[in-house]
C-alpha positions in Angstrom: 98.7 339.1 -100.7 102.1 338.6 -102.0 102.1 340.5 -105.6 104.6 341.0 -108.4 104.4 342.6 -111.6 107.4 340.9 -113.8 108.2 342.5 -118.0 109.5 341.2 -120.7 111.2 343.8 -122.8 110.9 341.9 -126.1 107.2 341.7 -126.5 106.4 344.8 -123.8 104.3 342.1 -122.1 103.3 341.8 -118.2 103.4 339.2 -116.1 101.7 339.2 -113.4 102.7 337.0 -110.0 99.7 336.3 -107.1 100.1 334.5 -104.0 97.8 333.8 -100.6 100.9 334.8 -98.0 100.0 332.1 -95.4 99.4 328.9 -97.8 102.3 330.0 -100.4 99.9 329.0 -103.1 99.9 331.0 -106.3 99.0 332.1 -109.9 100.5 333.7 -112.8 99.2 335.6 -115.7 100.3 335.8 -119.0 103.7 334.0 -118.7 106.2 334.3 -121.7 107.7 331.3 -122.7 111.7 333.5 -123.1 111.0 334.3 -119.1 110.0 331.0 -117.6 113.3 330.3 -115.9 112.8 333.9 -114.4 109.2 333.1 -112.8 110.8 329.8 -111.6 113.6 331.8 -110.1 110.6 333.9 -108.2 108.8 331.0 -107.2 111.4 329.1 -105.6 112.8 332.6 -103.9 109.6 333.1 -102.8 109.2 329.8 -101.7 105.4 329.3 -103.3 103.7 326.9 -104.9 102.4 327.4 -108.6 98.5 326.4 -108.4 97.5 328.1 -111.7 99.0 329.4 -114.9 95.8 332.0 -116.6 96.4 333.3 -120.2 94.2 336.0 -120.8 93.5 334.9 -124.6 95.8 333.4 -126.8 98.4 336.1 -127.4 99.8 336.6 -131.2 102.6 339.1 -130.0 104.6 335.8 -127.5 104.0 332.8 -127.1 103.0 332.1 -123.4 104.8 330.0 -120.6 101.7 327.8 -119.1 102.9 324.8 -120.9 106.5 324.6 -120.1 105.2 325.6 -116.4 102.7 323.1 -116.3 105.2 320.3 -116.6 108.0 322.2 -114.5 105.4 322.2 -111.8 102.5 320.3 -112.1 100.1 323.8 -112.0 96.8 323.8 -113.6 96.5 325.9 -117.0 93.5 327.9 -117.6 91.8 330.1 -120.8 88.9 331.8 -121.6 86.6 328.7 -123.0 85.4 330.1 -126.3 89.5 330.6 -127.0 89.1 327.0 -128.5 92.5 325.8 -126.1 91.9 322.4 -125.9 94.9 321.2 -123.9 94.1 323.9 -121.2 93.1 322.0 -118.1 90.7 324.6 -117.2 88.2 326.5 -120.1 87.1 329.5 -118.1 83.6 331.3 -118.6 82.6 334.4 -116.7 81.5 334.6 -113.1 84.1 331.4 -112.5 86.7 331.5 -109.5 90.1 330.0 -109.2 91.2 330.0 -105.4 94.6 330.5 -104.3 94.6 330.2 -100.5 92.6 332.6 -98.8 91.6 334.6 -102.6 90.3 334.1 -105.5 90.2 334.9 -109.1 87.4 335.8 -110.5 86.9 335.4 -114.5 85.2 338.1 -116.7 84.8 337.2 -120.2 85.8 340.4 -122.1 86.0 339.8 -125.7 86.9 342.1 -128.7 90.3 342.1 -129.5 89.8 338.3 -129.4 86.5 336.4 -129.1 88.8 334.3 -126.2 89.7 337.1 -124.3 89.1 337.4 -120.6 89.8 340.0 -117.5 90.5 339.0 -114.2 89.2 340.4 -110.5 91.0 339.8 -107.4 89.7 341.9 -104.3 93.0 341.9 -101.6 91.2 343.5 -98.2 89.7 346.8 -99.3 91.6 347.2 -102.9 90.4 345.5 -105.9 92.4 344.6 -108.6 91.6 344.1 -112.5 94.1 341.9 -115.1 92.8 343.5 -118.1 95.3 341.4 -121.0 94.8 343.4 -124.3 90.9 344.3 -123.4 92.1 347.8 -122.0 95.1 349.2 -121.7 96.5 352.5 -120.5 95.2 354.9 -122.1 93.8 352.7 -125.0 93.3 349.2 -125.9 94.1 346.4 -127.9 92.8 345.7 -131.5 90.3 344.3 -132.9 90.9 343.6 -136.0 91.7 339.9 -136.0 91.0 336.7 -134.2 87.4 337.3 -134.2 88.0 340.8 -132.9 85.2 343.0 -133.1 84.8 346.5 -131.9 81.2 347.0 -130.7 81.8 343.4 -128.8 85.0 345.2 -127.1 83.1 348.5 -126.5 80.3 346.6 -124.6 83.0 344.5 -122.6 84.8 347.6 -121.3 82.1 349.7 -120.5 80.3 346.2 -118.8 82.8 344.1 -117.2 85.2 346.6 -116.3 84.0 350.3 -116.3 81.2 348.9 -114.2 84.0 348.0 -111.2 84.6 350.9 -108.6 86.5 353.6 -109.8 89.6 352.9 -107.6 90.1 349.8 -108.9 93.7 349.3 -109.7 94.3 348.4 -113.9 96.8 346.4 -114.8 97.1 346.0 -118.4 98.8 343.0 -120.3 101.0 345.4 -122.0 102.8 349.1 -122.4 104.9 350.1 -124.5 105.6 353.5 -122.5 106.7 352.5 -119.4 103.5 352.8 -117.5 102.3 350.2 -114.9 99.0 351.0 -113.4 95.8 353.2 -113.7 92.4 353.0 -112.3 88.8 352.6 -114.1 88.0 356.1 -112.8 91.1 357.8 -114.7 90.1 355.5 -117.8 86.5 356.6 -117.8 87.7 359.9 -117.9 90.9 359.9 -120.0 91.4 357.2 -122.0 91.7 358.5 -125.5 89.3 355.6 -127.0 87.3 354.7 -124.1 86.5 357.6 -122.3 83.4 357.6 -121.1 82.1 360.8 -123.6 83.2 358.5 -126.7 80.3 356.9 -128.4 80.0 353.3 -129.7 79.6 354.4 -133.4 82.5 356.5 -132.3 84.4 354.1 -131.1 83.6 351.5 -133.9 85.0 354.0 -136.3 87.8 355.1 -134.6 88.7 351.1 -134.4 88.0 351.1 -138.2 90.0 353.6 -139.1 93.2 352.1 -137.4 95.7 350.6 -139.8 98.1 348.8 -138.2 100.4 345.5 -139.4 100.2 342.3 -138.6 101.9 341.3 -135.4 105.7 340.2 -136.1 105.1 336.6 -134.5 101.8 336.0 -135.1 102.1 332.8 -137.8 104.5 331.1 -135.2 102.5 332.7 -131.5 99.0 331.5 -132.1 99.2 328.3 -133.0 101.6 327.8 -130.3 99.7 329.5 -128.1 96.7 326.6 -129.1 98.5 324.2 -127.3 99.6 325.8 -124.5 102.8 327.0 -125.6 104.2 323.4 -126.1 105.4 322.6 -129.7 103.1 319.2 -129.7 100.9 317.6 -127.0 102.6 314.8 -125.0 102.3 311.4 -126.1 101.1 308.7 -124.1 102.9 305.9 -123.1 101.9 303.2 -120.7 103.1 304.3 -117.4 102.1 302.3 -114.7 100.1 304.1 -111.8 101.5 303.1 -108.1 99.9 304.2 -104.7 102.3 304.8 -102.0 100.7 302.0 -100.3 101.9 299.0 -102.6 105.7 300.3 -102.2 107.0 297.7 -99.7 110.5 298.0 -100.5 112.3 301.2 -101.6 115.3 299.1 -103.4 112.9 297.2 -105.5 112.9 300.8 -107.6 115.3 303.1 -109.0 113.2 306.3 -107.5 113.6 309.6 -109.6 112.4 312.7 -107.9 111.8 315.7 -110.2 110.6 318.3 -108.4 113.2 321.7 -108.4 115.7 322.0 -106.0 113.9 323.9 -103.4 111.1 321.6 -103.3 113.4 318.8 -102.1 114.4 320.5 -98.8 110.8 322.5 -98.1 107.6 320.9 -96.0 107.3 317.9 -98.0 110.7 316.6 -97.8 111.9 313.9 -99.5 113.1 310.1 -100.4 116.6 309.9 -99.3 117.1 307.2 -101.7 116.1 309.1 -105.0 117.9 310.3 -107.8 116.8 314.0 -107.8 116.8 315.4 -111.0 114.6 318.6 -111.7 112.6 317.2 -114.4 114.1 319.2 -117.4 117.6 317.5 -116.4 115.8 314.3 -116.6 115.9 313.1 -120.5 119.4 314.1 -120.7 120.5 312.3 -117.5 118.2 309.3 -118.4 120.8 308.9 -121.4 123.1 306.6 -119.2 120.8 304.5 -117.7 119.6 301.0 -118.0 116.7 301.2 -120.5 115.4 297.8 -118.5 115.5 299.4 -114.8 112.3 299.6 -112.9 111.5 302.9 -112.5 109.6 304.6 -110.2 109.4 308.6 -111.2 108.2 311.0 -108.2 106.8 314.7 -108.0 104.6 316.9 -105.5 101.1 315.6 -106.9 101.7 312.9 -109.2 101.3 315.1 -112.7 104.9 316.2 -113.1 106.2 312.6 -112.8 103.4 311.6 -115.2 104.4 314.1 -117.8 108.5 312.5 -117.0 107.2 308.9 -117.2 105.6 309.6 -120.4 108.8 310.9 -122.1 111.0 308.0 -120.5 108.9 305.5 -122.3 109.1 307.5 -125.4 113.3 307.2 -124.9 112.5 303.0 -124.7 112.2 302.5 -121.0 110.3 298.9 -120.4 109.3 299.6 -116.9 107.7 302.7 -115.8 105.9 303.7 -112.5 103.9 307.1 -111.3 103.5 307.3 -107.8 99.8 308.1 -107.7 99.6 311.5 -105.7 103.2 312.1 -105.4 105.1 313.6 -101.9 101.6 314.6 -100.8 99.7 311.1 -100.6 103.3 309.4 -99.4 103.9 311.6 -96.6 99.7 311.5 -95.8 100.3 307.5 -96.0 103.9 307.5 -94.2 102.7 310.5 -91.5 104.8 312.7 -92.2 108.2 313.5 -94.4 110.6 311.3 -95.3 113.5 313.8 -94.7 
């Protein structure tokens, strides 16, 4: 399994790159909105193919990067259900798998320092590994003393969903602020200085109590942000007609857009040597120039990038606007093969 665990300095947050080797599919965790051109960098170096973006509860310290990925790539986004994430394409609840290739994610609902927080298990050969957000961190854990936080809830949690993995499982945390980037639940059991294993619920609860920290700095501008995926509003919906690659008779009757990124263009899927190809956050400023009456026919891997681009062209006052229903993948499947 390809792994990579990416930081961003301002926020001390990790982010946390998965992907099967053979099918290049993959997820991230907790991305920050300030890095997304950096995980795109890593995709496209890496040559993989963004299935899923997976918050681990809606974050007050950064506002996350599944939104802006979403439409970059046409991923899925996925959150702990009782988060409340409406736009999320996938509300998570414990025991639930995402698949990437050959692995899988497995969710673990581990609330307390949020009543939408979640861990996630991913067992590579012999090693299993645990995404623990703000549940448990190194040596401590996060708070709980907003967001429906709740100490006794993120006692139980810990010592349940994660204390009760093998003690060589590998942590990873969703932050540190002291330059650590791994333990296991055997050294937390035994050291960490709230959750070891010889601290008490009641002793816990009070320590919890007792804390008094302030407020997150971004917290008024992260959360509701991070309620709607990270994107300042939800997309609105214009009438964008769907076309199957089947009812395309004749490429000129279009002016075909591609908006995948550049390395999509050239990898196994090829592409339309007629088309405009425009990675789709170039699109709006490019479509500027162009005839507001031209019959458009927008084009991405699956279909839901080019949606998302349709949908802003006929917010800009474009009259004629087509999807191609399933993108590269059902035209090549209908074609037999790539175009390029």
């Amino acid at each position: 399994m390809i792994f990579e665990q990416l930081f961003d300095p301002q926020s001390s947050t990790y982010t946390y790159l998965l992907a099967d080797e053979e099918s290049r599919d993959a997820i991230l965790i907790d991305p920050v909105l300030e890095q997304v051109e950096r995980d795109l960098g890593r995709l496209g170096e890496l040559k993989l193919n963004l299935a899923y973006c997976v918050d681990t509860h809606v974050h007050a310290d950064h506002v996350t990067g599944a939104g802006i990925l979403r439409t970059r790539t046409g991923c899925l986004t996925a959150v702990c259900a009782s988060a409340g994430v409406n736009c999320a394409d996938h509300p998570l609840r414990s025991g639930d798998q995402l698949r990437f290739g050959r692995h899988q994610l497995e969710v673990r609902h581990t609330p307390g320092h949020t009543s939408g927080c979640a861990s996630y298990v991913v067992r590579d050969g012999e090693q299993t590994l645990v995404f623990t957000g703000d549940t448990l961190f190194i040596g401590g854990c996060g708070r709980t003393d907003f967001q429906q936080g709740d100490p006794a809830t993120l006692y139980r949690s810990v010592h349940e969903q994660i204390y009760s993995l093998p003690d060589d499982a590998v942590i990873y945390p969703g932050h540190d602020y002291n330059g650590q980037t791994q333990s296991t639940v055997g050294h937390e059991k035994a050291h960490n200085a709230r959750l070891k294993l010889d601290i008490s619920e009641d002793d816990f609860i009070k320590i919890m109590n007792d804390l008094d920290l302030g407020m997150p700095k971004k917290i008024k501008e992260a959360v509701p942000a991070n309620m709607g995926c990270g994107l300042p509003e939800a997309p609105k919906t214009g009438e964008v007609k769907e076309v199957e690659p089947a009812q395309v008779n004749n490429l000129g009757d279009y002016h075909l857009v591609d908006v995948r990124e550049p390395h999509e263009w050239v990898g196994e899927l090829g592409s339309i040597d007629v088309a405009t190809k425009l990675p789709q956050g170039d699109v709006p400023e490019a479509a500027r120039g162009w005839n507001r009456t031209d019959t458009l026919l927008i084009i991405c891997r699956s279909g839901r990038r080019s949606r998302n681009v349709g949908e802003i062209l006929v917010d800009m006052g474009f009259t004629d606007v087509s999807n191609l229903t399933g993108g590269m993948i059902a035209w090549n499947d209908h074609r037999g093969g790539s175009e390029q």
